[in-house]
C-alpha positions as CSV (number, residue, x, y, z in Angstrom):
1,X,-15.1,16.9,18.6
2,X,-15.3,20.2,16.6
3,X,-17.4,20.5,13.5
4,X,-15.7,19.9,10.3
5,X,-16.7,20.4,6.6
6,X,-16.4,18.3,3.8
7,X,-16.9,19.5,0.1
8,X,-17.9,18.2,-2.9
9,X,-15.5,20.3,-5.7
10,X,-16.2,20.1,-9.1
11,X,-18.7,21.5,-12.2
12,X,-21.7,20.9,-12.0
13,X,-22.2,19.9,-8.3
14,X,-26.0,20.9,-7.7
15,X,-27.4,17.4,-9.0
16,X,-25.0,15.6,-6.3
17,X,-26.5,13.3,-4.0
18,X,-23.6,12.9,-2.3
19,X,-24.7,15.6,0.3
20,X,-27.4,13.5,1.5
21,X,-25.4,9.9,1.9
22,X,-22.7,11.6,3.9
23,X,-25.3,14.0,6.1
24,X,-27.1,10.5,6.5
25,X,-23.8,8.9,7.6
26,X,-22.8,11.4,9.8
27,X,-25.5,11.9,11.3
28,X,-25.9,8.1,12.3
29,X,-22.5,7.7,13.7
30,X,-23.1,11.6,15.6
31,X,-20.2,12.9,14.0
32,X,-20.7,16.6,13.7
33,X,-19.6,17.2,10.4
34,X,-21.4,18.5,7.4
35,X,-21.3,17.4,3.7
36,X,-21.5,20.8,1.1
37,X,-21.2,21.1,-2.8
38,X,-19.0,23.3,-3.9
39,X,-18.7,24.4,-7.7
40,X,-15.4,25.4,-8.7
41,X,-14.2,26.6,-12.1
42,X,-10.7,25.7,-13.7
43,X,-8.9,28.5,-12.9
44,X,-10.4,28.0,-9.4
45,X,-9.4,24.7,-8.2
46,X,-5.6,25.5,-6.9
47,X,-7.3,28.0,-4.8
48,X,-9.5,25.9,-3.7
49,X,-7.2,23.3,-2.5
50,X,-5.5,26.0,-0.8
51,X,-8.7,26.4,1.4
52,X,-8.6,22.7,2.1
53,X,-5.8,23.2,4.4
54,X,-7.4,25.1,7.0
55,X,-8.6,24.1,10.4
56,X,-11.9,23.4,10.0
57,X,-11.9,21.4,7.2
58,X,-11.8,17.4,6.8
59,X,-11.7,16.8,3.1
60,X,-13.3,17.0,0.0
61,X,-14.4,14.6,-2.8
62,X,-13.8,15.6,-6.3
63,X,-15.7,15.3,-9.4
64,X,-16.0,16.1,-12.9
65,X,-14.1,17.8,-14.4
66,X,-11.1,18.1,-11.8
67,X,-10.1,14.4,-10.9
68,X,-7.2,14.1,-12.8
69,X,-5.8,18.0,-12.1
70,X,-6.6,17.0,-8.5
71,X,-3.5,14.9,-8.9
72,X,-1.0,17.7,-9.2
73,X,-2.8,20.0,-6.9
74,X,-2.6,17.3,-3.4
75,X,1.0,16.8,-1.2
76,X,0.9,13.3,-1.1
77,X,-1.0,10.8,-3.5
78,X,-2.2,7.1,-2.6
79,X,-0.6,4.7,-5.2
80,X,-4.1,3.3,-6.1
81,X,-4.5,7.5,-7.0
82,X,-1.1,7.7,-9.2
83,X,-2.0,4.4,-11.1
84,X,-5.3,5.6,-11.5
85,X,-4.0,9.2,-12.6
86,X,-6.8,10.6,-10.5
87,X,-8.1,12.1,-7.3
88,X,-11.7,11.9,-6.3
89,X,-11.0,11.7,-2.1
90,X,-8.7,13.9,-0.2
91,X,-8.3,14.2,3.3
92,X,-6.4,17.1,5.5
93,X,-3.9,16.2,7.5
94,X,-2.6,18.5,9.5
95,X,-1.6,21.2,6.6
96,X,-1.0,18.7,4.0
97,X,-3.6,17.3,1.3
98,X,-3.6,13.6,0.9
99,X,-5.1,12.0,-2.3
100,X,-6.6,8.5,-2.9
101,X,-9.5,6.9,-5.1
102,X,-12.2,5.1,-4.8
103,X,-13.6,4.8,-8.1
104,X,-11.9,1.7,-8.2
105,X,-12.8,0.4,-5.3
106,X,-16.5,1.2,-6.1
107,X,-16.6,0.2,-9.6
108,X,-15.5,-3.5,-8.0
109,X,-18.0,-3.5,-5.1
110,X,-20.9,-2.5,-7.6
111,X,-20.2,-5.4,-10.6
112,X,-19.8,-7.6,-7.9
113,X,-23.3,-6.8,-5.9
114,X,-24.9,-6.6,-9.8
115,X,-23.7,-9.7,-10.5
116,X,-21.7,-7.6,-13.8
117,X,-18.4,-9.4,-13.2
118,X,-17.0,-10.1,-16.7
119,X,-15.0,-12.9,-17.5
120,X,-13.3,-13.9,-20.7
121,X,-15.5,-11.0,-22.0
122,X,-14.7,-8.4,-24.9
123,X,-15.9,-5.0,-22.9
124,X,-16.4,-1.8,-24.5
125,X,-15.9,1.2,-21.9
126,X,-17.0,4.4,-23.3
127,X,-15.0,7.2,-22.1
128,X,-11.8,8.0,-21.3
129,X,-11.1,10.1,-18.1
130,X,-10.0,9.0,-14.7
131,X,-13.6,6.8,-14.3
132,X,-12.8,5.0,-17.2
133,X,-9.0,4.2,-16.3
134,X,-10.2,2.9,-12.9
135,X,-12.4,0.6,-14.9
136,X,-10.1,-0.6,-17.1
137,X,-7.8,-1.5,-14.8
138,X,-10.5,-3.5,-12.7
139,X,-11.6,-5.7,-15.5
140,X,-8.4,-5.9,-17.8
141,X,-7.0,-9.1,-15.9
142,X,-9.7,-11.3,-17.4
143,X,-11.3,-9.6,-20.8
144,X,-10.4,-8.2,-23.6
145,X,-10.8,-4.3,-23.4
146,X,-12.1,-1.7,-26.1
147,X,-11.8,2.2,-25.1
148,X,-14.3,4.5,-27.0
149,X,-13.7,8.3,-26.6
150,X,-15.6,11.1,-28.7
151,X,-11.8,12.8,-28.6
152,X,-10.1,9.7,-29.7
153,X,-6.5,10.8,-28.7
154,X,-7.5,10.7,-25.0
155,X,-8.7,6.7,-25.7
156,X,-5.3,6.1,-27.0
157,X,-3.5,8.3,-24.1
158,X,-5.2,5.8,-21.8
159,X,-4.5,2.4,-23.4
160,X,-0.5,3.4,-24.2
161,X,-0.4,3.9,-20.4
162,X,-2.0,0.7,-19.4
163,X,-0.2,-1.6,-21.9
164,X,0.8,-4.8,-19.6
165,X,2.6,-8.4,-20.5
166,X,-0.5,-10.3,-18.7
167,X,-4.3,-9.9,-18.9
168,X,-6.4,-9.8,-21.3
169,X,-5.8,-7.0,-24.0
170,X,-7.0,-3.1,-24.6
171,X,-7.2,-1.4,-27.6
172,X,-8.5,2.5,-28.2
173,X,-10.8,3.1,-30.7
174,X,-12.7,5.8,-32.3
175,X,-16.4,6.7,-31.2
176,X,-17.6,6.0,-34.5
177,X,-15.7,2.6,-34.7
178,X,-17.5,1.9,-31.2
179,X,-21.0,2.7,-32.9
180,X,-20.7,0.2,-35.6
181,X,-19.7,-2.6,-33.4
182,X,-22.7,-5.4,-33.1
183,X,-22.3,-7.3,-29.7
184,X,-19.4,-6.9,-26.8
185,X,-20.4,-8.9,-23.6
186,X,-20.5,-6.0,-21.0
187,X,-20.7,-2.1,-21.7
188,X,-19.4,0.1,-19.6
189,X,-20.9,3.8,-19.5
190,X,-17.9,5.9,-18.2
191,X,-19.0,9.2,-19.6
192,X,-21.4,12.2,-18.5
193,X,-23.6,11.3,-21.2
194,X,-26.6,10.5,-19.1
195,X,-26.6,13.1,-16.8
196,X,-28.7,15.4,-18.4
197,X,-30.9,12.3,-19.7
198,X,-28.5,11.7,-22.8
199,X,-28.9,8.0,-24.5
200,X,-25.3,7.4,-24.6
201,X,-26.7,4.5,-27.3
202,X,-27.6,6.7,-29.8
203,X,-26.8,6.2,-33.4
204,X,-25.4,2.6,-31.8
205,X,-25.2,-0.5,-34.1
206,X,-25.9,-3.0,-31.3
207,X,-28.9,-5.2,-32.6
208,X,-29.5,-6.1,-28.9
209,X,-27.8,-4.6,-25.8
210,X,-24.9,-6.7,-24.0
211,X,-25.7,-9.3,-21.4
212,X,-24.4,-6.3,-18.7
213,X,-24.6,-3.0,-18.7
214,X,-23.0,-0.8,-16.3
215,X,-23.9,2.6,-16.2
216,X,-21.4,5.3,-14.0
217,X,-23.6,8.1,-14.0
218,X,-25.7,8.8,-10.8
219,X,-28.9,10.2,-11.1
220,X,-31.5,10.6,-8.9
221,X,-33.9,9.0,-12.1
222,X,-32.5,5.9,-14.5
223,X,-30.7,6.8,-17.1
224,X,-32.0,6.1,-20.4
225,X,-29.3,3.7,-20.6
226,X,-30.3,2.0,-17.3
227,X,-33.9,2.6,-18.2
228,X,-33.2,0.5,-21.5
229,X,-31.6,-2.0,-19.8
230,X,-33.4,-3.2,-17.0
231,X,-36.4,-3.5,-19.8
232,X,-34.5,-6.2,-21.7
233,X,-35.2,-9.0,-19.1
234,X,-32.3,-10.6,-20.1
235,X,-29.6,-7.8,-19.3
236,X,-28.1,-7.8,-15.9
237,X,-27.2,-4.0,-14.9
238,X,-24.9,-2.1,-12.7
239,X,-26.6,1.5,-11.8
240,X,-24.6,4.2,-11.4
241,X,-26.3,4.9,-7.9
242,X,-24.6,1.9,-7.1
243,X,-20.9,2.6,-7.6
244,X,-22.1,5.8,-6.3
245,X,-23.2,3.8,-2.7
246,X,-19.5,2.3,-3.0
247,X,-17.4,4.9,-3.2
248,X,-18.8,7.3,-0.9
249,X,-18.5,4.4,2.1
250,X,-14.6,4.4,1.3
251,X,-14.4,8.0,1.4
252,X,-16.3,8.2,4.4
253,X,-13.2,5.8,5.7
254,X,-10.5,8.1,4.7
255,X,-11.9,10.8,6.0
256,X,-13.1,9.4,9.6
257,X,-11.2,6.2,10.0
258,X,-14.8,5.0,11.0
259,X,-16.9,1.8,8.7
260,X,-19.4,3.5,6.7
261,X,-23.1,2.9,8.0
262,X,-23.8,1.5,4.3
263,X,-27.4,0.9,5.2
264,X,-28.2,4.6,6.2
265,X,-26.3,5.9,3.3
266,X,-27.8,3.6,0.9
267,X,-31.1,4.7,2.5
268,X,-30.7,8.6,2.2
269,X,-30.5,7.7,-1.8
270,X,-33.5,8.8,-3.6
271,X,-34.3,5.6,-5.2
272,X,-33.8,1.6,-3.8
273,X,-30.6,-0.2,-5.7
């Protein structure tokens, strides 16, 4: 089997600890493939893509703040990707790009292992890119759904495309709105605000935090939100290492065909979720 590469294509990349789960996971099932970052600008990416065709390449994942321009840029799209209106996996096949996502599929397997399911819940997801559409769509069935963007036309772009007869309902409001609102039962951190060790709470209302807490971002230390949370005994929490963990096993599916090793790739994270 020759050596393929996989990238990581977005801005910034350098934080990623992708690299090491999929090295990890390579490694254990001797595949000899190889896991890179690879920071791209804008005006980069349909290049980019272009050099995803070639031999010698097996995919990519993509990452803030190209998911949903990934969309256009792939020759075929999964319809978990179109509903989403995102792409964070694609695979080569032969010359054509293929597009899926997993965020979905991660989100799902990370409430579910952090015990963060909610039901009959009013949720608050902050943000309003491709992340926080996959989430929406996970928990709308059940729960009654509040988008928060700081740009709040983007909140309402997502909720206009998501309106549905059943379920529970979704409703876009403004980040300020969001800041004066004094309990919802789960909150969902779908934005960057974290990464750089951001509290995503601040200037919050919220006289205590939410029963759960799910936090997207994936840093190699807690987030202040995550931090916060697992302080408050009470408050059951989903780390963003963990959806993390999720999605990069179902990527590691596209792209082989192979089951993740979950247990090395969980392993090759810098700290235990």
């Amino acid at each position: 089997m020759s050596v393929s590469t996989v990238w990581l294509v977005g801005r910034p990349v350098a934080h990623s600890l992708s690299p090491a789960m999929h090295n990890a996971a390579f490694a254990m099932l001797g595949l000899p493939h190889r896991y890179e970052t690879h920071e791209v600008a804008a005006a980069e990416l349909p290049a980019t893509f272009d050099r995803l065709r070639r031999e010698g390449m097996l995919g990519a994942n993509v990452t803030i703040p190209h998911k949903e321009a990934a969309l256009r840029l792939v020759d075929e799209a999964s319809e978990e990707a179109r509903r989403i209106g995102a792409v964070n996996t694609v695979a080569r096949r032969g010359s054509r790009l293929v597009g899926d996502n997993t965020d979905r599929y991660g989100f799902r397997m990370a409430l579910e292992e952090s015990a963060c399911v909610p039901s009959g819940e009013q949720v608050l997801v902050l943000g309003a890119g491709g992340a926080a559409r996959a989430c929406v769509l996970e928990i709308l069935a059940d729960n009654d759904v509040l988008v928060a963007s700081r740009t709040l036309e983007r909140a309402r772009t997502l909720v206009e495309s998501l309106r549905t007869p059943r379920g529970g309902s979704v409703r876009a409001i403004s980040w300020d709105e969001a800041r004066r609102l004094k309990k919802v039962g789960l909150l969902v951190n779908a934005t960057p605000l974290g990464l750089l060790g951001e509290d995503v709470l601040a200037g919050f209302a919220l006289r205590d935090l939410p029963l759960m807490v799910a936090d997207l971002v994936p840093t190699a230390e807690e987030t202040p939100l995550v931090r916060r949370a697992r302080q408050a005994q009470h408050v059951r929490v989903m780390d963003g290492l963990l959806m993390l963990l999720h999605q990069a096993a179902r990527s590691f599916t596209v792209w082989t065909g192979s089951e993740a090793p979950l247990r090395a790739m969980r392993a090759a994270l810098p700290r235990p979720v």
